[in-house]
C-alpha positions in Angstrom: 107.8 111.1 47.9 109.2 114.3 46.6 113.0 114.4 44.9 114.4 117.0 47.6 113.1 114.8 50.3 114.9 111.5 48.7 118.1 113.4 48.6 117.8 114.8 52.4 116.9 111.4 53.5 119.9 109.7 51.5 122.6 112.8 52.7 121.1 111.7 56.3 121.9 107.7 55.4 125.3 108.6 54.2 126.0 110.4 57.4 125.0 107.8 59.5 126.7 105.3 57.3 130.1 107.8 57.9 129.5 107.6 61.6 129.6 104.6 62.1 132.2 103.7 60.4 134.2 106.5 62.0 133.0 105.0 65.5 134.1 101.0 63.8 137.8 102.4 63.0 138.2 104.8 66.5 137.0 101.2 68.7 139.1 99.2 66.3 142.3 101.5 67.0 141.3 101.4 70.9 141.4 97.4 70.6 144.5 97.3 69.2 145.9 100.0 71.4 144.4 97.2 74.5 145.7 94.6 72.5 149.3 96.1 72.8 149.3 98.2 76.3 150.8 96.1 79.1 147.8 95.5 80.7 146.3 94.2 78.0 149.0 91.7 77.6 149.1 90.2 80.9 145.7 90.2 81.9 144.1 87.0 80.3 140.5 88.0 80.4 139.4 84.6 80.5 141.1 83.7 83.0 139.3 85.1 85.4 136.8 83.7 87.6 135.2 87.2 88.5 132.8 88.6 85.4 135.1 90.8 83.9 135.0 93.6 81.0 136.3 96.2 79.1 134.5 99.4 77.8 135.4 102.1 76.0 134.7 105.5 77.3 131.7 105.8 75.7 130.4 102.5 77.0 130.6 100.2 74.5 131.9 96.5 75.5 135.4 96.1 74.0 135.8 92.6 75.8 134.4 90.6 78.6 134.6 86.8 79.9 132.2 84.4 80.3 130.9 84.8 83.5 130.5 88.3 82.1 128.1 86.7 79.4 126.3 85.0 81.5 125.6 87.5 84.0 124.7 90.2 81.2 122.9 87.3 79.4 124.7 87.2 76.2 124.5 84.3 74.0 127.9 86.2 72.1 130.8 88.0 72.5 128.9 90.9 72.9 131.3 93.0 71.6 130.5 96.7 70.4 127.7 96.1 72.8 126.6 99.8 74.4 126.2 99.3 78.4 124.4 102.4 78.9 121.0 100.6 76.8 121.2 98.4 80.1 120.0 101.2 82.4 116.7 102.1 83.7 115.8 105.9 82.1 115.8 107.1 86.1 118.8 105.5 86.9 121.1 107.8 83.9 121.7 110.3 86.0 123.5 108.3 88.7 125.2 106.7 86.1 126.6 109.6 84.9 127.7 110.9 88.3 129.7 107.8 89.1 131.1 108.1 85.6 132.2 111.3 86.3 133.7 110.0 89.6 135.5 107.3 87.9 136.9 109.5 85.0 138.0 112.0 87.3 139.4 109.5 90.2 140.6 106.6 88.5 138.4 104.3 90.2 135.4 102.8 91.5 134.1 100.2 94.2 131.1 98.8 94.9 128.5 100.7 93.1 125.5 99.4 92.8 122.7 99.3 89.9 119.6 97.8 88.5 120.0 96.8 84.9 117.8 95.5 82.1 119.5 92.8 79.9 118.8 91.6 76.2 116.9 89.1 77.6 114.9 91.6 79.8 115.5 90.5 82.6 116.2 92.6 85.6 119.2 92.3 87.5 121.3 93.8 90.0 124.6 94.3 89.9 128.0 95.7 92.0 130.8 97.0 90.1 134.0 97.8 90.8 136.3 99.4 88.3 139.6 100.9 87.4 140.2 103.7 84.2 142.6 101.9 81.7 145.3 104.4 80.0 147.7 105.0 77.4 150.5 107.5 77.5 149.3 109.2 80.4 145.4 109.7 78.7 142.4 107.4 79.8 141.5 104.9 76.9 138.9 102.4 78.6 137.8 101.2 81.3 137.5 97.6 83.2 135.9 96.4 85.4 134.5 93.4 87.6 130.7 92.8 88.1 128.8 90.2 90.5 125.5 90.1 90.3 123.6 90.7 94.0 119.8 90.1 92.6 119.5 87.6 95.4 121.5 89.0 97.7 119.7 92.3 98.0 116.0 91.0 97.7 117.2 88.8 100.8 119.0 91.8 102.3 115.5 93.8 101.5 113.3 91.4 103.1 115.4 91.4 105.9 114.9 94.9 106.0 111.3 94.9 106.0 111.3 92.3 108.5 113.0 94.5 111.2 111.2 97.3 110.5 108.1 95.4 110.9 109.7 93.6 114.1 110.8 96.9 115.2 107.0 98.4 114.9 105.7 95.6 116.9 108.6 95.8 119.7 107.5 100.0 119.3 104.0 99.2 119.8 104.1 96.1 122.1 101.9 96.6 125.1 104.6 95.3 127.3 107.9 97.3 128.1 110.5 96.1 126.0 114.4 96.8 126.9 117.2 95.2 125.0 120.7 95.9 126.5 124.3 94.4 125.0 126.6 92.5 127.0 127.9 96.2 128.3 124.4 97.5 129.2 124.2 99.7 126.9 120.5 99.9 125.8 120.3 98.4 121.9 116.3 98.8 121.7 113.4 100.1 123.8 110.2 101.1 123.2 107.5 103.3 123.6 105.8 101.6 126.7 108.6 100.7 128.5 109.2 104.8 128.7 105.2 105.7 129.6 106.2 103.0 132.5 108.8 104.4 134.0 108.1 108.2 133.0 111.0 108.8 130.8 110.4 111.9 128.9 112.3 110.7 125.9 111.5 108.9 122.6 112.9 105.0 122.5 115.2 105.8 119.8 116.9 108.6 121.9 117.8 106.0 124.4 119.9 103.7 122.5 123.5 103.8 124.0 122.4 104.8 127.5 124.0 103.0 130.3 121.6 100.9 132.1 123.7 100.2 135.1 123.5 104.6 135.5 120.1 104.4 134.4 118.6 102.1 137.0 120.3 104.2 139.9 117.9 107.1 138.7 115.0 105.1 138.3 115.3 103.0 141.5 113.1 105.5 143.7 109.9 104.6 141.8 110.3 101.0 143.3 108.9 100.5 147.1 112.0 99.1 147.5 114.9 100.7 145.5 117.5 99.1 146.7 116.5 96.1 146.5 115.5 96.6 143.1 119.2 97.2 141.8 120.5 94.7 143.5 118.1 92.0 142.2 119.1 93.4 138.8 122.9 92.5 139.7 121.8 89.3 140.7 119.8 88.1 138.2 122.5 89.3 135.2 125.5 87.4 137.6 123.7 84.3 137.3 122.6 84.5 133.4 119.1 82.2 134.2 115.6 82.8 132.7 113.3 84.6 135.1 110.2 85.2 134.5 106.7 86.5 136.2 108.5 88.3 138.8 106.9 91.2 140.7 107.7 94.7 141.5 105.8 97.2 143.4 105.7 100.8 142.7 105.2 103.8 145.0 102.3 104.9 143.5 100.9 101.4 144.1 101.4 100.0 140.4 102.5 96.9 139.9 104.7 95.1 137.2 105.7 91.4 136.5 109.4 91.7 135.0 110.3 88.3 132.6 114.7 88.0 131.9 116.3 86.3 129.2 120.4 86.2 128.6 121.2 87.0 125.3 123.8 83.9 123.8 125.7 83.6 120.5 127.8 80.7 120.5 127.8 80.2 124.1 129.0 84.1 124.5 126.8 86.6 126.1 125.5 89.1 123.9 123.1 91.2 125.9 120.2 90.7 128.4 116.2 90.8 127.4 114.2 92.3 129.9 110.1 92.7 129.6 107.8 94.9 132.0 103.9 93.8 132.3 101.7 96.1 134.0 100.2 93.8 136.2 98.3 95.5 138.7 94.7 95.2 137.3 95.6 91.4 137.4 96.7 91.7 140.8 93.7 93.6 141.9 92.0 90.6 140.0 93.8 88.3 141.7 93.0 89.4 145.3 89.3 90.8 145.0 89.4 86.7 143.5 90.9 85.6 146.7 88.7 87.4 148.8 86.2 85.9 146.9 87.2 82.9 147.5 87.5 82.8 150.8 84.2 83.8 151.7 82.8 81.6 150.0 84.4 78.8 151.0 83.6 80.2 154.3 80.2 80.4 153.3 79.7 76.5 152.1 82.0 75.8 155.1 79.5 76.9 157.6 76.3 77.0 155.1 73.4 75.0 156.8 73.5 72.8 153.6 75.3 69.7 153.2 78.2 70.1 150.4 79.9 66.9 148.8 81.6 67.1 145.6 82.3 63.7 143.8 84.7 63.0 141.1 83.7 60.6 137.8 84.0 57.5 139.9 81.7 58.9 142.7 85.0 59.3 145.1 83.8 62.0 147.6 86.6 65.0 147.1 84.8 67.5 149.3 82.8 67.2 151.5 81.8 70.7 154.4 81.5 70.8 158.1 77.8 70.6 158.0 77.1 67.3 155.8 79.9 66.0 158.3 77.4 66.3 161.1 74.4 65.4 158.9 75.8 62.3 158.1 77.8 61.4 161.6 81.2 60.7 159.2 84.1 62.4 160.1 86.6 63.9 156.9 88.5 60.9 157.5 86.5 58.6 156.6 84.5 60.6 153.4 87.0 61.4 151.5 88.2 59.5 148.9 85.5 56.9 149.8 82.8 55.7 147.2 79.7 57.6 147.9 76.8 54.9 146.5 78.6 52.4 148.7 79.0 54.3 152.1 75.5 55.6 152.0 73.5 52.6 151.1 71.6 54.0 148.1 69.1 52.3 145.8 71.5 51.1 143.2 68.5 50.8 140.4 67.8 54.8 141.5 71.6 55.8 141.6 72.1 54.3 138.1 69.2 56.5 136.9 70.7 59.5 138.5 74.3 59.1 137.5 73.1 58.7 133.6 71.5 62.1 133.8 75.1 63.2 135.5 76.9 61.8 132.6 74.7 63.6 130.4 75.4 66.7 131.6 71.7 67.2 133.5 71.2 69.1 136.6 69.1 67.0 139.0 67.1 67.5 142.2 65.4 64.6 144.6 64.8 62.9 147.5 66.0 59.8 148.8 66.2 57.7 152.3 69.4 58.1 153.8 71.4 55.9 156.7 73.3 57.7 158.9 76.5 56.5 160.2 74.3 56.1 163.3 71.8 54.1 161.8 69.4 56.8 161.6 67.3 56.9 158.9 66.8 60.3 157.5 65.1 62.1 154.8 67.3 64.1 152.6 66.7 66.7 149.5 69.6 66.2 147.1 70.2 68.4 144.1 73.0 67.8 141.8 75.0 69.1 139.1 77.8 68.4 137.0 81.2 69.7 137.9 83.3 71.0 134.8 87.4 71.7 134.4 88.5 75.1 133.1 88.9 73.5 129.5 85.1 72.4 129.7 85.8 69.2 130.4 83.2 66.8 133.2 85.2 65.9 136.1 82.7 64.9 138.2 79.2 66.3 140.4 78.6 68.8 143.0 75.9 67.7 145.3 73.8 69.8 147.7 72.2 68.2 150.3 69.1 69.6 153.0 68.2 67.4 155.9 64.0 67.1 155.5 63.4 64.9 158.0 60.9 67.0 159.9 59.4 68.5 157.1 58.5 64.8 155.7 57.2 64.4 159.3 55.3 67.8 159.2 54.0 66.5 155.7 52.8 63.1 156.7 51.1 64.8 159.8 49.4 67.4 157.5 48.1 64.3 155.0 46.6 63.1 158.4 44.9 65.7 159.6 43.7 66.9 156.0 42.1 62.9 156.2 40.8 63.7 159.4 39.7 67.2 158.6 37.5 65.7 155.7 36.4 62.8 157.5 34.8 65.6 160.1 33.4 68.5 157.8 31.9 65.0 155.8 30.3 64.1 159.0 29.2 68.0 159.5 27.6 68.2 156.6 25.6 64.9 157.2 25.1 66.3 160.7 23.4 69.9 159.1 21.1 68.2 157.0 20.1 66.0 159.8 19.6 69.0 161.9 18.4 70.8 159.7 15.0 67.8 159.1 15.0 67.4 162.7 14.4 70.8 162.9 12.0 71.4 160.4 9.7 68.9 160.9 8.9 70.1 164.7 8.3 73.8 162.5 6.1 71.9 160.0 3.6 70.3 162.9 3.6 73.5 164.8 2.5 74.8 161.4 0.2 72.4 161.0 -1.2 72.9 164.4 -2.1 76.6 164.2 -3.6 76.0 160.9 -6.2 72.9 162.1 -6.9 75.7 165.3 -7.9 78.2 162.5 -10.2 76.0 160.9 -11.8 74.6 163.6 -12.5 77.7 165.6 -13.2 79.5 162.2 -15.7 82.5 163.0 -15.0 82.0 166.9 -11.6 83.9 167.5 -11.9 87.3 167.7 -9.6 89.4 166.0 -6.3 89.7 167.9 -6.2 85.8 168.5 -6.4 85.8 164.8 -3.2 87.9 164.0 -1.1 86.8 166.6 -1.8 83.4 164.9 -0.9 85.0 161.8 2.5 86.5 163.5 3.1 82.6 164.3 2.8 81.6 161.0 5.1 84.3 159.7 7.8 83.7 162.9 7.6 79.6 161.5 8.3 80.5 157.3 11.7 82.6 158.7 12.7 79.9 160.7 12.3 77.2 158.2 14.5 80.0 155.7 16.7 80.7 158.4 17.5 76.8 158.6 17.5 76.5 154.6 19.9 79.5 154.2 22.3 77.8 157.3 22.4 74.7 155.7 23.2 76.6 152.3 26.1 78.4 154.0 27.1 75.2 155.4 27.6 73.1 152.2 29.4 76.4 150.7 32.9 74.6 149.8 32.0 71.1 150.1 32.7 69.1 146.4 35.0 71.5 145.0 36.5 69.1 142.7 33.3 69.5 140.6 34.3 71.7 138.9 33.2 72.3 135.1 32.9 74.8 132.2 29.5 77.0 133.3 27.8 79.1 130.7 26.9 82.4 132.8 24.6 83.5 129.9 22.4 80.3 130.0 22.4 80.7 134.3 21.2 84.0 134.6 18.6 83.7 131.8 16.9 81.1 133.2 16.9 82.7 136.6 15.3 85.8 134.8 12.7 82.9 133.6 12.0 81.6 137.5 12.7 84.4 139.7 9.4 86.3 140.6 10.0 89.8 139.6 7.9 92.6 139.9 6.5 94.3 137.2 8.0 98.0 137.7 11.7 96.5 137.7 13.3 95.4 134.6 16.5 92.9 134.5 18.9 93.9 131.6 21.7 91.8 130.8 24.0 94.2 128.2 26.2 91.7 126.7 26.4 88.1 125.8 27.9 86.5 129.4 30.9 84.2 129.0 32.1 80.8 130.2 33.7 80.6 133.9 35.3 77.6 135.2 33.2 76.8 138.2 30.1 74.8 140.1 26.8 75.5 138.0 24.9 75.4 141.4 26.7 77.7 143.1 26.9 80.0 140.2 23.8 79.8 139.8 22.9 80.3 143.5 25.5 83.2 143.8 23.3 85.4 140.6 19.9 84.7 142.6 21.4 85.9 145.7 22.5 88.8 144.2 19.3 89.8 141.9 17.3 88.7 144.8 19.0 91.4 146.9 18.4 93.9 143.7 14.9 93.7 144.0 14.6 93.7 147.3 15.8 97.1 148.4 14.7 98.9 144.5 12.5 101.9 146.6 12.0 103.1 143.1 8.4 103.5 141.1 10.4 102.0 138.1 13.5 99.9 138.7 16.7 98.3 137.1 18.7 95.8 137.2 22.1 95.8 134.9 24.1 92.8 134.1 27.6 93.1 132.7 31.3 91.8 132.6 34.7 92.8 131.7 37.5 90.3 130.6 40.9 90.5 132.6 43.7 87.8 132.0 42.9 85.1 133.7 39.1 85.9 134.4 36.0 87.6 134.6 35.4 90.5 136.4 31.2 90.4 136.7 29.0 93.7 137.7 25.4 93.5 139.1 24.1 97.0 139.3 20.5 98.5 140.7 19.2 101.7 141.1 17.5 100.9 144.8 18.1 102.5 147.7 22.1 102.2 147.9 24.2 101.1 151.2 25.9 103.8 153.0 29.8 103.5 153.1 30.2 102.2 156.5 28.1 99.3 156.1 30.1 98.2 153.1 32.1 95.5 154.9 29.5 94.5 157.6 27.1 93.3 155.1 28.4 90.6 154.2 29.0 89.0 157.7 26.3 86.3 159.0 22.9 87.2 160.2 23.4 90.9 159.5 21.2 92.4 157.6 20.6 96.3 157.0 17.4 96.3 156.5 14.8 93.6 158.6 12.0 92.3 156.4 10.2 88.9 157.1 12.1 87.3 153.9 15.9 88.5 155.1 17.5 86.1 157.2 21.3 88.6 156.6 22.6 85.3 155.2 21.9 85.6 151.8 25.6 88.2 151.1 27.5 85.8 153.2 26.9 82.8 151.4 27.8 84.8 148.0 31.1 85.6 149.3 32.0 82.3 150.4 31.0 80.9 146.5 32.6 84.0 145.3 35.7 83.1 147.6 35.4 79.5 146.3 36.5 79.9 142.9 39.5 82.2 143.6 38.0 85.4 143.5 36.9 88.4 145.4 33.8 91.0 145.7 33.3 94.3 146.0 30.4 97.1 146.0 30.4 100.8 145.2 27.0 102.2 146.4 25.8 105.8 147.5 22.3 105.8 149.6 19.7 106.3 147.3 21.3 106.3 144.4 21.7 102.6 144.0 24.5 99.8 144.2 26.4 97.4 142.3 28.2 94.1 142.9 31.1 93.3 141.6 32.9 90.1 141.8 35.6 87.9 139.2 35.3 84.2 137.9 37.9 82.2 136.5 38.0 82.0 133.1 36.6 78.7 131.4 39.3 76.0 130.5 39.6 77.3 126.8 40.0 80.9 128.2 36.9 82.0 125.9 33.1 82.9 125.7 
């Protein structure tokens, strides 16, 4: 360090040094000037309870008492102490102000300030002082301090606790109005004015008389006057009131609740609350209505209604199970249900553990009437349930099936009987159907010895018409064959099995005579159906059969194909003959008709492959155009996998 800057910085040491001695001697000579004033003598500063201090006017403690110390946490006296190093940098300025004030008035009260102390610790404080002075000039100042740390953080959270209370009561979705013991309104709030259209904010309302105010607002009641006058009432008596409606002209509705206001057994005001309540109240009757016609409805419903509680007492129980069980009301309710009605106590303890589970339940059971009739009855049951969710006991519904258990038992009769006959039918067709061949056969026979033994002595004619006889015989032994074919159409039909359609038709292809100018194409692999193999197979020969036989073509076809739909098979048969006119589409496959006469037709052959068709749950079809050609088209089930 240079020489001129030593000397500057010892010139500034010495000044400092000069200061403060100057400052030592001038608070010296102010503490003596204390020491002697009059104040100063009779004011013990101990003595006092209050913190207490003196300062000079520059701030600087001069003296102060314990409770002083403490509060300023001091461990010493604390004296020559400078106050001013206690306050926050943004509070100077309103230190200086009041400083000011006190300098200039004398005095001081209750100011209030946020200090640091030695010990950092952050404190506030309320002072109120007094300037001291000697011969007339001001020489110091006292003062007493109490801390209020506590006091304002409490008196803060208060704070925030109305404000936040007052936001909710602002913003409550009920009408709020808070009056004093004069009805003068203390707090409202911002719905309590959209309720009753007052064109003012809720803080402009406080201090309005309510007693004037309810005058004015009594015509948006249905009935004003009433409406003051239960306010007069209900503040006379000072009682709790609550949930109590008022109708408005323009067909609102609000549920008002009261409370008296008490402090120490002295009224202090009156609480009133406003509910919109007419959404509830639309509720509440479109409920009712409800209700009712409901009740109505299990009241009169054709269905027996009982409802029982956990010890199977009968609560309820509507007109019409009254007349299906000859009880009167009387005598069902409250009575136990397994008990009056005679059930199967094994079956009821089944029923009731599936009640206790929780399980819905339907069945039937034999039921006594109080007439001794015994009557069929379908019963289906459920648990009943508290608005908590809690079981409280089963709802029963209850349908008198008496003559449909009759109706059954007469249909398992005459379904018996039914099979018993078509059995004997069909044993009866193939009876007839021998008895009637074999008179065919021997005529047969018989024209054929006549042939041969007059061979080369009947002349021509005699020898056709023979020949026509012979013909006339084969279609009557294929009419008979085809009858008894459409006769046993429907008979076994629990046979049912997997049928590989591929495998069917190929070997038909193998034993069907076919001509050598038509040409049987099959143009996909053919899946399984679910079905009788003989049938099936009978239904493809009737149908290729009937191909061949009308192809007019010098070179025919016959195409084979299938489509897959969900549940099964949609099967095509198509030729290129001579094709079926429109009209005849649905006559064709009647009995005996046949569009075409040849001396192999019997016009069974279409009706027998509906019935098989009909059999397995299907349908058929055709789409033909005269000499273009025709195809058949018919659906199988599926096989029991679903798959080819």
């Amino acid at each position: 360090m240079r020489q001129d800057e030593i000397d500057i910085l010892k010139q500034q040491l010495a000044e400092e040094k000069a200061a403060r001695i100057s400052a030592e001697t001038e608070l010296s000579e102010v503490k003596k000037r204390l020491d002697n004033t009059e104040n100063g003598l009779k004011v013990g500063c101990e003595s006092i309870v209050d913190a207490y201090l003196i300062m000079d006017l520059s701030g600087n403690i001069l003296k102060m008492n314990e409770s002083a110390r403490n509060i300023l946490d001091f461990n010493g006296d604390g004296i020559g102490y400078n106050l001013m190093s206690m306050v926050n940098p943004e509070d100077l300025e309103k230190v200086k102000i009041s400083f000011k004030q006190l300098l200039n008035e004398g005095i001081i009260t209750n100011f209030e300030l946020k200090i640091k102390t030695p010990l950092q610790q952050y404190k506030i404080v309320q002072i109120n002082g007094n300037i001291l002075y000697e011969n007339g000039s001001p020489v110091a100042a006292q003062g007493i301090i109490r801390e209020i740390t506590k006091s304002k953080e409490a008196e803060e959270k208060l704070r925030e606790s109305e404000d936040r209370l007052a936001t909710v009561i602002l913003n409550l979705d009920k009408g709020i109005l808070l009056e004093d013991e004069n009805r003068s309104i203390i707090v409202t709030n911002n719905k309590f004015c959209e309720f009753f259209k007052i064109p003012l904010q809720p803080e402009e309302l406080v201090g309005v008389d309510c007693r004037n105010a309810a005058e004015e607002a009594k015509y948006l009641f249905k009935e004003p006057e009433a409406f003051v006058n239960r306010i007069n009432t209900i503040i006379n008596h000072r009682e709790v009131v609550t949930a109590e409606e008022l109708e408005m002209v323009d067909g609102r509705v609000f549920e008002r609740d009261y409370v008296p206001v008490f402090r120490n057994g002295e009224l202090k005001g009156h609480l009133w609350t406003y509910k919109d309540f007419t959404v509830r109240r639309q509720y509440r009757e479109t409920l009712d209505q409800e209700r009712l016609k409901y009740r109505n409805v299990i009241t009169k419903m054709n269905l027996g209604l009982v409802e029982v509680d956990l010890k199977d007492h009968i609560i309820v129980a509507n007109e019409n199970f009254l007349r299906m069980s000859g009880y009167s009301a009387e005598e069902l309710i409250g009575s136990d249900a397994k008990n009056l009605f005679r059930f199967d106590q094994e079956f009821f303890e089944e029923k009731r553990g599936n009640r206790d589970q929780g399980l819905t339940d339907s069945y039937e059971i034999k039921m006594i009437t109080k007439r001794g009739e015994e009557r069929d009855w379908l019963v289906s049951v459920a648990p009943n349930f508290d608005s908590n969710g809690n079981m409280i006991g089963t709802i029963g519904i209850h349908l008198d099936i008496t003559h449909v258990k009759s109706l059954e038992r007469e249909k398992v009769d005459l379904l018996g009987a039914l099979e018993r006959s078509n059995n004997e039918l069909q044993e009866y067709a193939h009876i007839v159907s021998h008895d009637l061949k074999s008179p065919l056969r021997s005529i047969n026979a018989l024209v054929s010895w006549i042939k041969d033994d007059n061979k080369g002595k009947l002349d021509a004619p005699t020898i056709q018409n023979l020949g026509l006889i012979e013909t006339t015989l084969e279609r009557m032994e294929q009419l008979i064959s085809d009858v008894l074919a459409y006769s046993s159409v429907g008979f076994y039909e629990n046979e049912k099995e997997p049928v590989n359609v591929q495998e069917v038709v190929q070997d038909l292809i193998e034993i069907l005579f076919i001509p050598e100018h038509i040409t049987v194409y099959i143009l996909k692999p053919l899946p399984v159906v679910f079905g009788h193999k003989t049938k099936i197979q009978q239904l493809f020969q009737n149908l290729i059969s009937n191909a061949i036989k009308f192809i007019d073509k010098e070179k025919g076809f016959i195409y084979i194909s299938f489509e897959e739909l969900d549940e099964a098979y949609q099967f095509s048969v198509q030729d290129n003959g001579m094709g079926i006119d429109k009209k005849f589409h649905e006559k064709i496959f009647k009995v005996f008709h046949a569009l075409k006469k040849s001396h192999d037709s019997t016009g069974i052959g279409l009706s027998i492959v509906q019935k098989i068709v009909e059999l397995h749950h299907g349908k058929i079809w055709l789409e033909s155009k005269p000499n273009k050609g025709t195809t058949f088209f018919f659906t199988l089930k599926k096989g029991t996998n679903g798959t080819a």
